[in-house]
C-alpha positions in Angstrom: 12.8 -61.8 -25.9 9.7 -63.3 -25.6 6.3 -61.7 -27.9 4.4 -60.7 -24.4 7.6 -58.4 -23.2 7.6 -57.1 -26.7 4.6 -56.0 -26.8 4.5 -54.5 -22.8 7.9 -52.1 -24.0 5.8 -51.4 -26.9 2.5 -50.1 -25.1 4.9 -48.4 -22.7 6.7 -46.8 -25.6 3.6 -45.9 -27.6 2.2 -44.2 -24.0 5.8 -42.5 -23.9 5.4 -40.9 -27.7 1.7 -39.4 -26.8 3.1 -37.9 -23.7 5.5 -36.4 -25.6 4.6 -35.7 -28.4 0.9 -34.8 -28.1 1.7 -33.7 -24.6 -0.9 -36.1 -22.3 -0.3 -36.9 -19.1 -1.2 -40.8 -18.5 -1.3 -41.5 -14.7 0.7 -44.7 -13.7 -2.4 -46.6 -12.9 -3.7 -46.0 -16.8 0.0 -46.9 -17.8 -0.9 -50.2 -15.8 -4.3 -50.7 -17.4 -3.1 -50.2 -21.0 -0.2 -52.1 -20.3 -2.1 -55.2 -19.1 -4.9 -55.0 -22.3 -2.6 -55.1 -24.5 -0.6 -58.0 -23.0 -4.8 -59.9 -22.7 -4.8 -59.1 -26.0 -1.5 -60.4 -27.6 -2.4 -63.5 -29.3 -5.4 -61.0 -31.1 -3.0 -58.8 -32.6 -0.4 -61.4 -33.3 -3.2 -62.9 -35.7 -4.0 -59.5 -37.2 -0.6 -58.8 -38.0 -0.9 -61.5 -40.7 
């Protein structure tokens, strides 16, 4: 699996949890939006995860 799929499932799973959990509703274009940041953003948090 490569690091950019990982970390779309987890932003889609993290989105998943709040609706759940904290009952939001996140519309599919904010899904989207988060979705891509965090995949912009991948090398970023890779290097703060050390």
């Amino acid at each position: 699996m490569k690091v950019n799929d990982f970390a779309y499932q987890v932003a889609l799973r993290t989105i998943e949890l709040l609706e759940h959990t904290q009952h939001y509703k996140v519309s599919e274009d904010l899904r989207k939006d988060i979705a891509a940041k965090v995949l912009a953003e991948v090398n970023e948090i890779l290097a703060r995860s050390k």
